[in-house]
Short mmCIF file of the C-alpha atoms (twelve columns), coordinates in Angstrom:
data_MODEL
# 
_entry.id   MODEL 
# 
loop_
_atom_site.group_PDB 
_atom_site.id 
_atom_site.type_symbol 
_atom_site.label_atom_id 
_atom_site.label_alt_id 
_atom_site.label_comp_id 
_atom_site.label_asym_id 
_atom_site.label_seq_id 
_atom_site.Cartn_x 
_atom_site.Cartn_y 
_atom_site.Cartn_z 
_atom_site.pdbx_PDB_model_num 
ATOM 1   C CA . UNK A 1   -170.477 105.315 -36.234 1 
ATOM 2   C CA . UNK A 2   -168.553 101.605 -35.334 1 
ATOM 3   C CA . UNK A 3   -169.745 98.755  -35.471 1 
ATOM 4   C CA . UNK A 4   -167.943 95.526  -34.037 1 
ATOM 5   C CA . UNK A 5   -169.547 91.445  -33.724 1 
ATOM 6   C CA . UNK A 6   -168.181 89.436  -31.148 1 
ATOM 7   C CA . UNK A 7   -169.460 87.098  -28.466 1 
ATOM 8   C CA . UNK A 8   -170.038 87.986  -25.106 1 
ATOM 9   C CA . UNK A 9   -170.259 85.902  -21.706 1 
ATOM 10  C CA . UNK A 10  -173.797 85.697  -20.191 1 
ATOM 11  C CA . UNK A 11  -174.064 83.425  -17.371 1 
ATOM 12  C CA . UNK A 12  -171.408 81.064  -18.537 1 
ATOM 13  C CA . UNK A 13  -173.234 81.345  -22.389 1 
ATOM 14  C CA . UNK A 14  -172.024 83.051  -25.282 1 
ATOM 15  C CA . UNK A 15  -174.156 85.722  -26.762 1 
ATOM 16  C CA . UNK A 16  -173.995 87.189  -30.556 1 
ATOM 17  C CA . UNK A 17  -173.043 90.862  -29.672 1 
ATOM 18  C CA . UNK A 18  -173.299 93.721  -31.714 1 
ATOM 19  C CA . UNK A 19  -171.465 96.788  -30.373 1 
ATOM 20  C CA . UNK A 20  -172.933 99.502  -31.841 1 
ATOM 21  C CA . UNK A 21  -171.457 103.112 -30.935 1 
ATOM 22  C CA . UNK A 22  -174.517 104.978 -33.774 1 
ATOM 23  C CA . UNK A 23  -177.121 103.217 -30.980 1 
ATOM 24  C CA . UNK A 24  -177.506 105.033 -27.060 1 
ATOM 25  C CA . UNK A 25  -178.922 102.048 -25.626 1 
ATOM 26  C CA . UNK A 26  -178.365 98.074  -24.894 1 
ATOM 27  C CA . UNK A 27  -180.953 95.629  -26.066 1 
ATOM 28  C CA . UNK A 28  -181.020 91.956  -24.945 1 
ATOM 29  C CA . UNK A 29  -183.366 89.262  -26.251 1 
ATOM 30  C CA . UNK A 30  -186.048 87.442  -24.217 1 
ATOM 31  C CA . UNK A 31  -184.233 84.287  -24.801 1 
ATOM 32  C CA . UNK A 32  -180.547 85.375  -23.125 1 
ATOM 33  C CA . UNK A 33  -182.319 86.660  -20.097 1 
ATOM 34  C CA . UNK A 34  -182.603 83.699  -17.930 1 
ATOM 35  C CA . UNK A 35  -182.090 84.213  -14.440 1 
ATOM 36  C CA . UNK A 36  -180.983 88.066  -14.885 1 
ATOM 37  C CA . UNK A 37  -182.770 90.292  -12.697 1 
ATOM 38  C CA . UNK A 38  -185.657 92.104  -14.604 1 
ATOM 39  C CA . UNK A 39  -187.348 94.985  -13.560 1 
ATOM 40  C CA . UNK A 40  -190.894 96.271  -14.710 1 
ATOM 41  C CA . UNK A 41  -191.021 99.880  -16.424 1 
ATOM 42  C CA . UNK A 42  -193.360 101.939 -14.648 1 
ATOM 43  C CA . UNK A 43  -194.836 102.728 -18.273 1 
ATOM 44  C CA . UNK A 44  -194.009 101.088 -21.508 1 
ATOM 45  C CA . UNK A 45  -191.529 103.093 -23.628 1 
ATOM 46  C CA . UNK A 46  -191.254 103.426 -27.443 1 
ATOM 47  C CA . UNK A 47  -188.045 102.693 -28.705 1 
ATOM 48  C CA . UNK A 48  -187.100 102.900 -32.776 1 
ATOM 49  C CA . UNK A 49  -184.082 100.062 -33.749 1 
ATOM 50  C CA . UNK A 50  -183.778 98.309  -37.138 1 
ATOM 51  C CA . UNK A 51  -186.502 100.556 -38.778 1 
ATOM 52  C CA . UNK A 52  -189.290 99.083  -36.253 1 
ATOM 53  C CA . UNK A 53  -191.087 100.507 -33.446 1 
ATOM 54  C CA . UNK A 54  -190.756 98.398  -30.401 1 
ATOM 55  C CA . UNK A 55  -192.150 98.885  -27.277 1 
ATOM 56  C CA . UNK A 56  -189.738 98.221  -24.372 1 
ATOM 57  C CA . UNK A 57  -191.994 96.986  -20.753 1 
ATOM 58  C CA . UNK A 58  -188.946 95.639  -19.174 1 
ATOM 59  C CA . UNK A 59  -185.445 95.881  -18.619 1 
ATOM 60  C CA . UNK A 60  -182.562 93.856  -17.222 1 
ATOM 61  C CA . UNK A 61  -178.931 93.971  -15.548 1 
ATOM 62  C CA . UNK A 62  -176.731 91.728  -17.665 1 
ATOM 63  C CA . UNK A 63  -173.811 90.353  -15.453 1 
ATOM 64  C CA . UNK A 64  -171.653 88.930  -18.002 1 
ATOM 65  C CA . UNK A 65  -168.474 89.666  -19.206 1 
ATOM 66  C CA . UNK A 66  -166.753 91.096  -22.607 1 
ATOM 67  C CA . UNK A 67  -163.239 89.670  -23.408 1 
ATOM 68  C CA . UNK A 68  -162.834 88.563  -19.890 1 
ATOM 69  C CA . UNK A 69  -163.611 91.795  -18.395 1 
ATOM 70  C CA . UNK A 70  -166.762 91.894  -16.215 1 
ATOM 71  C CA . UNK A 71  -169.711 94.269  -16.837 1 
ATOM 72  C CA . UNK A 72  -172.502 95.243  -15.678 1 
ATOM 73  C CA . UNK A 73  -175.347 96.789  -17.774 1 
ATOM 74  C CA . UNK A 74  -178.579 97.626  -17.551 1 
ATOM 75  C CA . UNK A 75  -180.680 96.248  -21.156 1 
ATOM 76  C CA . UNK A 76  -183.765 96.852  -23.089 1 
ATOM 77  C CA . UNK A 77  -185.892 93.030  -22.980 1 
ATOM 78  C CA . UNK A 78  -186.907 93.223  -26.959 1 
ATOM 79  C CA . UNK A 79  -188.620 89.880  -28.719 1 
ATOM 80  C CA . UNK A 80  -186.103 90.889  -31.533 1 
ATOM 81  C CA . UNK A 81  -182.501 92.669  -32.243 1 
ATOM 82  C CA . UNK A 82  -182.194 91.167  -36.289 1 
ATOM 83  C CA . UNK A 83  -179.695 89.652  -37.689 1 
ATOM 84  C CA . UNK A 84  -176.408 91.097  -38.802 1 
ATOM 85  C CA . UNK A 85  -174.849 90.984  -42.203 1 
ATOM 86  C CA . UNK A 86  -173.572 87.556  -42.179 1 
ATOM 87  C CA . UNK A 87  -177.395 86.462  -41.224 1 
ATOM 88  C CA . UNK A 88  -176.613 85.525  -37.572 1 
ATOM 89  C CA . UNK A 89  -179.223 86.288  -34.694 1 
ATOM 90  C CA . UNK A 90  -177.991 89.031  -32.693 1 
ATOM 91  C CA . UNK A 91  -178.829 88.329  -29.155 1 
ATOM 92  C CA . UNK A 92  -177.392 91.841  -27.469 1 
ATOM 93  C CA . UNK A 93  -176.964 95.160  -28.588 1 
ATOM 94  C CA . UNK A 94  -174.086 97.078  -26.760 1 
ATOM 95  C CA . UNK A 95  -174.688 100.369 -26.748 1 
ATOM 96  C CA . UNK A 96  -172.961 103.663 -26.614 1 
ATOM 97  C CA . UNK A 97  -173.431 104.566 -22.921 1 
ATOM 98  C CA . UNK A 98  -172.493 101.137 -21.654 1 
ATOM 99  C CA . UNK A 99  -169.415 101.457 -23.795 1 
ATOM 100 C CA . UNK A 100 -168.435 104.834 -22.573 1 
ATOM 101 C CA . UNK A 101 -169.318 103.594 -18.795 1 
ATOM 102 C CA . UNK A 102 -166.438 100.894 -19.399 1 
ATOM 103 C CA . UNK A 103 -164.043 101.845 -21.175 1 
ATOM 104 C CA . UNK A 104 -165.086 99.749  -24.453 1 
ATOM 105 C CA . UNK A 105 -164.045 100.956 -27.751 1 
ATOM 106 C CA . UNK A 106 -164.257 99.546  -31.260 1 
ATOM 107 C CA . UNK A 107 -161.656 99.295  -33.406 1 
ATOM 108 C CA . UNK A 108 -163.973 99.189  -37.043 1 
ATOM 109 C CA . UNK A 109 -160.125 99.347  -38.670 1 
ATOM 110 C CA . UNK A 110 -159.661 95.967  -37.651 1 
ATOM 111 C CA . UNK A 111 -163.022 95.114  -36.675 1 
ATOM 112 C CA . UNK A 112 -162.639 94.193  -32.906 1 
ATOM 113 C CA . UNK A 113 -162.832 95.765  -30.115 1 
ATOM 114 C CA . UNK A 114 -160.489 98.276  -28.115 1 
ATOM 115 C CA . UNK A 115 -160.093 97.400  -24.345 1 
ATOM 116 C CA . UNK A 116 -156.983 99.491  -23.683 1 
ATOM 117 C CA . UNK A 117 -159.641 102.067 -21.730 1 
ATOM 118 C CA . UNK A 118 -161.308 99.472  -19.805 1 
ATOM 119 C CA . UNK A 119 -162.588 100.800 -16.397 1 
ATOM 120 C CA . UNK A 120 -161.414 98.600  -13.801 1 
ATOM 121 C CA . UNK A 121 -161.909 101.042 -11.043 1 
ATOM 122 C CA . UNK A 122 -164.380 103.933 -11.074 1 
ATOM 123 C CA . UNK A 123 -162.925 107.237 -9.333  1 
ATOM 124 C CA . UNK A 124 -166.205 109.462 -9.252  1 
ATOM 125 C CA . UNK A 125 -164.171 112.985 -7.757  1 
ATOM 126 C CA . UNK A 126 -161.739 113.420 -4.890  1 
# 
């Protein structure tokens, strides 16, 4: 499991990221969500992070963008991510599958992370 802290770009305002490869999903907090299109879950869903139950009613698309790259995820709305070990308020939780969709790995070595695989074109088959 890697772990990497870095800010990302959310509608032109950094947000305390937490990549997290040992966590499937991404999680975004109520206050980062602005004008992101949200969508209502047809039923609420449990989800376990930080040793609490949450229950997750909506999600999001974050259009932002990590080291200059664009993305495009879809995120868990959650009241509260934690803090990480330096006590700072994580705002998003990057999770596994939005890493693997772009090409995002973390270097824990040098704690930072790995763009060399970002996906700047998506060939699906041929």
């Amino acid at each position: 499991m890697g772990r990497v802290r870095t800010n990302i770009s959310i509608d032109g305002r950094n947000c305390w990221t937490l990549f997290d490869t040992g966590a499937r999903n991404t999680y975004i907090v109520n206050e980062v969500v602005g004008s992101l299109p949200i969508y209502e879950l047809p039923q609420p869903q449990p989800s376990a992070l930080a040793g609490k139950m949450h229950i997750i009613r909506q999600e999001c698309v974050i259009l932002g963008s990590v080291e200059g790259c664009p993305v495009s995820v879809k995120a868990r709305i959650i009241d509260n991510i934690g803090n990480d070990e330096a006590g700072c308020r994580i705002e998003v939780l990057f999770g596994a599958l939005a890493m693997q969709e772009w090409g995002i790995n973390v270097d824990t070595k040098n704690e930072k992370l790995d763009m060399t695989h970002y996906s700047r074109e998506f060939v699906e088959f041929k």
